[in-house]
Structures are given as structure tokens and as C-alpha cells.
C-alpha positions in Angstrom: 18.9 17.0 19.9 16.2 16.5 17.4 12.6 16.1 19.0 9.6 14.1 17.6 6.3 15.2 17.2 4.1 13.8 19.4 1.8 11.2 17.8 -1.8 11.0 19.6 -4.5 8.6 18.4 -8.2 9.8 18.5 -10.8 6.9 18.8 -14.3 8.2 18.4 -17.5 6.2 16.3 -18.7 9.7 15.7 -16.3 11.4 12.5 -17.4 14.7 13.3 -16.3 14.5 16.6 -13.1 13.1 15.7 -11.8 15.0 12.5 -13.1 18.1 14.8 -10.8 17.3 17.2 -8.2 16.4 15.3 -7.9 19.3 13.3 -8.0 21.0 16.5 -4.6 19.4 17.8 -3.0 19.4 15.0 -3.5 22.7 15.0 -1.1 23.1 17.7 1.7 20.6 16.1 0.4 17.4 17.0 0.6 14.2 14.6 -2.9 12.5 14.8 -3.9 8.8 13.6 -7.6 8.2 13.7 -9.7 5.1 14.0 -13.4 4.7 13.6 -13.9 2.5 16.6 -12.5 0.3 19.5 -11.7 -2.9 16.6 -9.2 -0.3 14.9 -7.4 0.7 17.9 -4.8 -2.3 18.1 -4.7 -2.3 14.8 -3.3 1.7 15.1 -1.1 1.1 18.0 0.8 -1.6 16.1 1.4 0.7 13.4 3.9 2.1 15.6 5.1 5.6 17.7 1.6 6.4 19.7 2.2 8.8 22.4 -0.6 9.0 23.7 -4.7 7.8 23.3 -8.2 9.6 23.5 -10.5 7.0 24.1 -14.1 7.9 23.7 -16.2 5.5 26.1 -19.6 5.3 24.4 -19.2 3.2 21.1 -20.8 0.5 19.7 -19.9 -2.9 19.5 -17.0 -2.5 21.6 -17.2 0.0 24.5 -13.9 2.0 25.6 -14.2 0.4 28.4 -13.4 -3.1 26.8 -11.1 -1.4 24.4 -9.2 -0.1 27.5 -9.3 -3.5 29.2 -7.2 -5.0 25.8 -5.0 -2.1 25.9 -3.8 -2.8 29.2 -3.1 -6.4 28.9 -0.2 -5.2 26.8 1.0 -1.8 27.4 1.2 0.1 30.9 0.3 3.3 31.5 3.8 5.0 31.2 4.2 2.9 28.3 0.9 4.2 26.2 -1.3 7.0 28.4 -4.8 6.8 27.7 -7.5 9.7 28.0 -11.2 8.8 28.3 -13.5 10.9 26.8 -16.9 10.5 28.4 -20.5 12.2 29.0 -20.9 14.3 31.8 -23.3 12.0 33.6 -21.4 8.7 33.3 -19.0 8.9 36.5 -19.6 5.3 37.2 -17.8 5.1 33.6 -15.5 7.2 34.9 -14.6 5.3 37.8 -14.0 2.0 35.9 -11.9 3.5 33.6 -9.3 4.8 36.4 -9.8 1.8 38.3 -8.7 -0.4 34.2 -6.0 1.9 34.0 -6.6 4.8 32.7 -4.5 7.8 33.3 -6.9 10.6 32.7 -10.5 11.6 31.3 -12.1 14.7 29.7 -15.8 15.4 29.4 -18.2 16.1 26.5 -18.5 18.7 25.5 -15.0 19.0 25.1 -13.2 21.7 26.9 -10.2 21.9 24.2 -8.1 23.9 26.8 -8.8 21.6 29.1 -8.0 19.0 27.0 -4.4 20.2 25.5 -3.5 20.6 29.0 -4.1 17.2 30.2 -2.4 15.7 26.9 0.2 18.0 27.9 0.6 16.8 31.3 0.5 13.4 30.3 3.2 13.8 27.7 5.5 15.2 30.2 5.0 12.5 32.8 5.2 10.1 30.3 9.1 11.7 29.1 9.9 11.9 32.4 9.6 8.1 33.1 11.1 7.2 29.8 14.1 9.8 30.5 14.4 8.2 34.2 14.2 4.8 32.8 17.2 5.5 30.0 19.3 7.4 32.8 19.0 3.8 35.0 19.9 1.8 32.1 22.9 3.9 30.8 23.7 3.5 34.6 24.0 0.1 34.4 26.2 -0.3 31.0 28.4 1.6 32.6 29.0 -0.1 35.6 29.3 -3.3 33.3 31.9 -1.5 31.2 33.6 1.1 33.1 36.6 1.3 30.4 34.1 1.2 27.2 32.3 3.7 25.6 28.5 3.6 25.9 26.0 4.3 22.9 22.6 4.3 23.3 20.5 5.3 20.1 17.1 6.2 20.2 15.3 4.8 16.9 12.2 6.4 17.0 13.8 10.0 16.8 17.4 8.5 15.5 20.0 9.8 17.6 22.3 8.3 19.3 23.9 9.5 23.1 27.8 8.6 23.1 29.2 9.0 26.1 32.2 10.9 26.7 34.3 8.0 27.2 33.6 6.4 23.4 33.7 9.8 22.1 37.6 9.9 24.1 38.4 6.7 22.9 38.5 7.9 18.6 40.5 10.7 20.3 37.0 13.9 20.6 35.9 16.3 22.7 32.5 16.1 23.9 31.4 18.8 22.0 33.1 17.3 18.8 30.6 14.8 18.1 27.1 15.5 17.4 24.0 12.6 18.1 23.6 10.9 14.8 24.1 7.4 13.9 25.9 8.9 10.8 28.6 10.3 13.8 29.2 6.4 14.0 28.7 4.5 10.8 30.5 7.4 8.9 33.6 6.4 10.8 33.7 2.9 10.1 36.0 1.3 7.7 34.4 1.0 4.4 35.1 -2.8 4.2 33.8 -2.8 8.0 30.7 -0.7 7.4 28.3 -2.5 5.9 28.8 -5.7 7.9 28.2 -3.5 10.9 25.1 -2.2 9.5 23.3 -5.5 8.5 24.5 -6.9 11.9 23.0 -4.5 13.5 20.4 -5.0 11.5 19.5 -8.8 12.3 19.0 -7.7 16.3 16.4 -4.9 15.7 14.3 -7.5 14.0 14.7 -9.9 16.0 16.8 -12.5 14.2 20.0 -12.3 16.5 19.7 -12.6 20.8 22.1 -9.6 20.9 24.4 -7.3 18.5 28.7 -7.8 18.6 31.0 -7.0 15.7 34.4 -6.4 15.4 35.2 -3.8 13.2 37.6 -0.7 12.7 36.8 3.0 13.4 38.8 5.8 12.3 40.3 7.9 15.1 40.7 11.6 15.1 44.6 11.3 14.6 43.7 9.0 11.5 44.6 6.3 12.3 41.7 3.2 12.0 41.2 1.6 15.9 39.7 -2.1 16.1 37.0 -1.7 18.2 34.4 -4.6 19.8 31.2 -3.2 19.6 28.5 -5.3 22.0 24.5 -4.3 22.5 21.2 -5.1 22.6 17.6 -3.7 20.9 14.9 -3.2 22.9 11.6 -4.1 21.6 7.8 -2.9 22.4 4.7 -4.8 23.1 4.2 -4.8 18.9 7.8 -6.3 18.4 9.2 -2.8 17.3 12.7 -1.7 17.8 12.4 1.3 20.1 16.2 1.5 20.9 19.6 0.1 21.2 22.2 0.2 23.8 25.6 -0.9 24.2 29.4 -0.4 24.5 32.4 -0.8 22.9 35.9 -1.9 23.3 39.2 -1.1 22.2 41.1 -4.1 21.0 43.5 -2.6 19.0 46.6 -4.1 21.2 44.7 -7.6 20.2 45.6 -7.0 16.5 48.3 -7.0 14.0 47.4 -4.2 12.1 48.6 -1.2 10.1 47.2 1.9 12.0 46.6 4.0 8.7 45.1 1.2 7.0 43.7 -1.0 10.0 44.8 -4.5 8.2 
């Protein structure tokens, strides 16, 4: 399965300090978004895919601090970790900042080592919550549709887990289907397929309550299945389509078709 680079966003009034740091991480295969101060931050969050933020406390106009407060009134801290990068002498900062919700802090001068390992601890607690959270989800499709096969596609690294059971149900192995959407869509009928695509569509932005389309699916045998294919998109805090999850059916008995054609 394909992993993304982690995307960490450095705010800091001082560009020295930033670009410095930046380089630094980047360095070691992070993707890095920069803003110039605590009235870009929401803007670069919205933008989409932030792992993780280094918040430098000391800024004018807006103080970290403040900037931390708005951060929080929208995403939690599994949901968008933030670091605080303060002076050695400001532990009162320091304490406010734990107590608003931040996760960690480093100090000025910056330790880098120091610093790649907490963003690396961080990033791993913050998988393992997201893994936990799919694995409880996937749990409960499954329990809804015990017959079906569950599909739950990841949008920010597009792939897509099938379980065994839909991979069963066009006639695979588990090994015989890889974690691409194009493992999916390239089945579909091509009078089917781009139906299924603009339906899907309409529910990652928002303009349908849930996804459900009938459509046909070829089978490993080559025959085409009719298949009802139900699911949902999950949005973040900014409206985004993170990922979608859902099942699907076989209605095949439910049709008058031709199995080599599907009509």
C-alpha cells in the first residue's frame, strides 16, 4: 500500500527561522507548507492534508497561544497534532499551551534531533488512532452487512481496502486484487461506469446525504454481476472528503439479464 508523505506546517513570524527549519525537514522527506504568522494558519489548514503543526508561541499580532485556542475549536488533537515552539524561559507559556491542547513543545534553540523525534512520535500516535478508528468502523459495516462486500477507500492516499468477501463475490482471491480505485471502476460496465463515478462524486462534495448505485461489475468468470453498491464520505472540519466507506450487494437473482452482456 502506497504511503503519503507527511505534510507538516511551520508557523514562525521570523523567515529565517522558518525556511531554516524547513529545509531541515524536508531534508529528511517531509512535505512542508509555511505561513508567516498565526492569520495564515487557518488559511493553510484548509488547504488540505496537514499532519501535523509547529507552532511558534511568540508572534505578533496573534500569539500561538490564540492561534492554538482557534485551532482547537475545530480540530482535536488526534485529528491535527500541534508542537509549540517556545523560548526556554517561557514555561508559564508552556503550561497554557498543554493545558489549550497542545500535544507537544520544543525549545529555542532548536534541538533538530529533538525535534524529528517528537514529530515522529506524534506521527505515529496520530496513525495509530486513525488506524484504530478505521478498524472500528470497518467493524461496524460489517456487522451491518455480513453477506456484502466492504470497501473503504482512503482519498487522501487513494487506495481502497476490499475486503475478502467483495473481492469473493467477482469470483478473486485475496491476493488477486490490488488497493486501487482503478481495481473497482475498471470493472464496471462501460455504460455503468461513469454514472457510478459522478454519483460518487455528488457525496464527496457534499451534494448527496449518502452514495447508492446500481450498476454491473464484471466477474472473474466474465460474466457482468448487478451489484448495489451503498456508502458514505466522510468529511473534515474544512468540508474535505477524507474517505469513503461502504458495501455492496449482489442482486443479480433480482434481474433479468444476460450474464455476458449484463442487459
Amino acid at each position: 500500500m502506497t504511503t503519503r508523505t507527511s505534510r507538516l506546517l511551520i508557523v514562525d513570524d521570523n523567515e529565517l527561522n522558518r525556511d531554516m527549519l524547513a529545509r531541515r525537514l524536508e531534508r529528511k522527506g517531509y512535505e512542508v507548507v509555511l505561513a508567516a504568522g498565526a492569520h495564515q494558519l487557518m488559511e493553510r489548514i484548509s488547504e488540505g492534508n496537514i499532519d501535523i503543526v509547529l507552532l511558534d508561541i511568540e508572534m505578533p499580532e496573534i500569539s500561538g497561544l490564540d492561534a492554538l485556542k482557534t485551532v482547537r475549536e475545530t480540530y482535536s488533537q488526534v485529528e491535527l497534532p500541534v508542537i509549540m515552539v517556545t523560548a526556554k524561559n517561557q514555561s508559564e507559556d508552556i503550561v497554557r499551551a498543554l493545558d489549550l491542547g497542545a500535544n507537544d513543545y520544543v525549545t529555542k534553540p532548536i534541538d533538530f534531533a529533538v525535534t524529528l523525534a517528537r514529530i515522529g512520535t506524534q506521527l505515529s500516535h496520530k496513525r495509530a488512532q486513525e488506524a484504530l478508528k478505521e478498524s472500528e468502523e470497518r467493524y461496524a459495516l460489517a456487522a451491518r452487512g455480513a453477506n456484502d462486500g466492504l470497501w473503504d477507500w482512503n482519498l487522501r492516499e487513494n487506495t481502497v481496502y476490499f475486503s475478502p468477501r467483495w473481492k469473493a463475490m467477482l469470483g478473486f482471491q485475496e491476493n488477486e486484487i490490488g488497493d486501487k480505485p482503478e481495481e473497482w471502476f475498471g470493472r464496471i460496465h462501460e455504460a455503468d461506469r461513469e454514472r457510478v463515478k459522478q454519483e460518487i462524486a455528488a457525496n464527496q462534495e457534499g451534494r448527496t446525504p449518502q452514495f447508492e448505485s446500481e450498476h454491473r461489475v464484471l466477474h472473474k468468470d466474465g460474466s457482468f454481476r448487478w451489484m448495489l453498491s451503498r456508502g458514505l464520505a466522510v468529511h473534515n472540519a474544512s468540508a474535505q472528503a477524507m474517505r469513503m466507506a461502504g458495501w455492496q450487494t449482489d442482486i443479480t437473482q433480482g434481474k433479468v439479464s444476460d450474464p455476458l452482456t449484463g442487459l
